[in-house]
C-alpha positions in Angstrom: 3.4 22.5 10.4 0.8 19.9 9.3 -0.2 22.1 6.3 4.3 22.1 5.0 4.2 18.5 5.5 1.2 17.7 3.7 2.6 20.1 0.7 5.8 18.1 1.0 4.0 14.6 0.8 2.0 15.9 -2.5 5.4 16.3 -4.0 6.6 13.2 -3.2 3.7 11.8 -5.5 5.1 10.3 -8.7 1.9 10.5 -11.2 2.2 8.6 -14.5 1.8 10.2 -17.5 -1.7 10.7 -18.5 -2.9 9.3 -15.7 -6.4 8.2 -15.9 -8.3 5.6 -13.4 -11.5 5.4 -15.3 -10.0 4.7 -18.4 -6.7 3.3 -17.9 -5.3 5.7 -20.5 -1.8 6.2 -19.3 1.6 6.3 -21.4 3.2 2.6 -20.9 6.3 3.4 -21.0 6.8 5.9 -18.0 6.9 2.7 -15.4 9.4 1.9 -13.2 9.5 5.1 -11.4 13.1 5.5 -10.0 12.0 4.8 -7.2 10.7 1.0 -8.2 12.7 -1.6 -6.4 13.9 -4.6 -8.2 11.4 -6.9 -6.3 8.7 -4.6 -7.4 9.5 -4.6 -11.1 9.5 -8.4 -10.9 6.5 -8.7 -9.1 4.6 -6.0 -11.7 6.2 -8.0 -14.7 4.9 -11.2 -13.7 1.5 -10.0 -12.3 0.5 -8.7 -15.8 2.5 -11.6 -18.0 0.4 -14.3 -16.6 -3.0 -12.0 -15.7 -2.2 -13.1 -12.1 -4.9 -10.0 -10.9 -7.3 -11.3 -12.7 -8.5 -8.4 -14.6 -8.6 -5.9 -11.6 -7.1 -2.8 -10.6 -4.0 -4.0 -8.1 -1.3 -2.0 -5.9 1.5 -3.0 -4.8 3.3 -2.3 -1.5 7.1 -2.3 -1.1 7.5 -2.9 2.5 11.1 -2.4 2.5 10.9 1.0 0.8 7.5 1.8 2.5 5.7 2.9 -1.1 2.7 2.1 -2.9 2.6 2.0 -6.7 -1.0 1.7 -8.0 -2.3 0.5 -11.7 -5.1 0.0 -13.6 -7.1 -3.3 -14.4 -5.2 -3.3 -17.6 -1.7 -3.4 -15.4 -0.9 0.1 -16.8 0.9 2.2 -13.8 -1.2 5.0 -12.6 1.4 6.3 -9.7 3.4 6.1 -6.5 3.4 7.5 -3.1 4.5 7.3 0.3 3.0 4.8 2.6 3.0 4.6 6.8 3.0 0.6 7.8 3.1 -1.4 10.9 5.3 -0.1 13.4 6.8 -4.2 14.2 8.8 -5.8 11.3 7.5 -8.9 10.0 5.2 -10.5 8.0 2.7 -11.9 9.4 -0.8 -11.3 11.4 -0.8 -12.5 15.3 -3.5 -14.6 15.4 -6.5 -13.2 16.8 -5.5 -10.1 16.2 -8.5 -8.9 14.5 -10.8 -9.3 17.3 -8.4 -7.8 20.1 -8.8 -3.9 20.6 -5.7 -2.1 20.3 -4.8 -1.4 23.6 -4.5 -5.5 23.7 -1.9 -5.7 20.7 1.8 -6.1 21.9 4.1 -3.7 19.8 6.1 -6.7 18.5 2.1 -7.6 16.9 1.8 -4.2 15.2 2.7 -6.2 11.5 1.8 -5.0 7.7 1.3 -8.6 6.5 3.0 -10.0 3.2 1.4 -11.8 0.6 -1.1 -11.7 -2.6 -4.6 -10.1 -0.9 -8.1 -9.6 -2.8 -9.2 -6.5 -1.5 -12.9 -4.9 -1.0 -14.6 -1.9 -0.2 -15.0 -1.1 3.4 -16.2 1.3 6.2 -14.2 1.6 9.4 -16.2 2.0 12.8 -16.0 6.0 12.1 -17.6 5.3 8.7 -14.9 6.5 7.0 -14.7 4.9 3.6 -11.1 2.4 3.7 -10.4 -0.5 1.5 -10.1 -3.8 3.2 -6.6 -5.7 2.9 -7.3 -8.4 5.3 -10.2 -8.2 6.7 -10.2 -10.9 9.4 -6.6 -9.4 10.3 -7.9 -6.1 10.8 -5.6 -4.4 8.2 -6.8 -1.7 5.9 -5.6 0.9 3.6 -7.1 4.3 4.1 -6.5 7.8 4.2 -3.5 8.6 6.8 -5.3 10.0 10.0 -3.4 11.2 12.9 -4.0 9.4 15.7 -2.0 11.6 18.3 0.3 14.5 17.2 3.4 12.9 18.9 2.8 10.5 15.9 3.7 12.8 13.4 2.0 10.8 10.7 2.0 13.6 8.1 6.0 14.5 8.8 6.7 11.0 8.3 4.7 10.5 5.3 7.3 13.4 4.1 10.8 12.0 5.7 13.0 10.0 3.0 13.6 7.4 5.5 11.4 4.4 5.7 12.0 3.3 8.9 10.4 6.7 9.8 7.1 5.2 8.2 6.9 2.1 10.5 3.9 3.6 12.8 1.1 2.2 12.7 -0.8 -0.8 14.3 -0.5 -2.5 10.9 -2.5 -0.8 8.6 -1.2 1.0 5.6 -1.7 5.0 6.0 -1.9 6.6 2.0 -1.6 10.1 1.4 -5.2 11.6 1.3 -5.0 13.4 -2.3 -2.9 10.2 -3.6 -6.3 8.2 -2.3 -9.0 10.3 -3.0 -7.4 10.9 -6.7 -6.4 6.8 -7.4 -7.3 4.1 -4.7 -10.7 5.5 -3.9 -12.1 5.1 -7.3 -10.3 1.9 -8.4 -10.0 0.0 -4.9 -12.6 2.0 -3.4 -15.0 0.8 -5.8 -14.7 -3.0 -6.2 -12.3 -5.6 -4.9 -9.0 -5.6 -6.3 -5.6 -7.4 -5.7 -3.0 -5.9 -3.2 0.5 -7.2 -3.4 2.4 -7.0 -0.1 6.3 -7.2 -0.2 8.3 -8.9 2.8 10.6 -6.8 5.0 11.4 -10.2 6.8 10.9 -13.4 5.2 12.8 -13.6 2.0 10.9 -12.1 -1.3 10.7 -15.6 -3.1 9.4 -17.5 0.2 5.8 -15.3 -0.3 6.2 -14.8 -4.0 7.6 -18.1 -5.3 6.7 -17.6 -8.7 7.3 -14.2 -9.0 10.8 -14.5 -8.1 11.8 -16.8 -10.5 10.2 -14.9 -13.0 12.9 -12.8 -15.4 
């Protein structure tokens, strides 16, 4: 069962064109993917207009539609997947919460943060390799893992719903070919930027700017 749902989450991928991470070399005119919320596309558009990612790769996460769409350092789109997030809707870190074990976090604390986040290379306690969102928060992207089979983390990573993605303790779960093929060697590598969309607070309340932008 593991191995059908990990087929079906490959096909949920949505490459770009010509996809290339090392060199960026990726037809420009295959982005938005249909799946690209409005949010998203305004968030993308403003990001590269005014070089807000500062010359490095970025991602960004729509909370709401529980997807990640990755480009390069030149802001061309290198593709989409799936994501698992926090199980608890909201926007923001408990405080604390990244020196409390995980026994000690409350469901209602089990939040994907919002916001604009430099990211950097990272090992988890397992030494697997992960790529540090908020590091003082505790929240990471990484390869989805299954914690317990009740979870069903790779059947959810295939459902079309996205409240079936809300699982984890507020870390963002990526397909493992989707981050071995594009986050490992862009954020993997060197920090980056990581955009967060809100599933709570309203989208021009953590991205002023970026909302007003047309």
């Amino acid at each position: 069962m593991a191995g059908a749902a990990a087929t079906v989450c490959s096909a949920l991928f949505t490459p770009a064109a010509h996809a290339s991470p090392g060199t960026g070399a990726v037809a420009t005119d295959t982005w938005p993917p249909a799946e690209a919320s409005t949010n998203t596309q305004k968030l993308v558009r403003w990001a590269i207009d005014t070089a807000d990612h500062r010359g490095m790769p970025f991602a960004v996460i729509d909370k709401p539609a529980a997807r990640i769409h990755v480009f390069s350092a030149r802001g061309q789109w290198l593709g989409s997947a799936p994501v698992l997030l926090g199980a608890a809707l909201g926007d923001r870190s408990a405080p604390d919460i990244g020196t409390r074990p995980l026994s000690q976090i409350r469901p209602e604390e089990r939040t994907t943060p919002a916001g604009r986040f430099v990211t950097e290379p990272g090992r988890n306690l397992r030494g697997d390799d992960i790529v540090w969102i908020d590091y003082d928060s505790a929240v990471s992207l990484h390869r989805v893992r299954s914690v317990s089979a009740s979870e069903r983390r790779l059947q959810r990573l295939a459902s079309p719903g996205a409240r079936d993605k809300r699982i984890s303790y507020g870390c963002v779960n990526a397909p493992e070919a989707f981050y071995n093929q594009l986050i490992a060697p862009l954020l993997g590598k060197a920090p980056g930027v990581v955009y967060v969309l809100p599933d709570t607070e309203p989208f021009a309340t953590v991205f002023i700017a970026a909302s007003a932008y047309q």
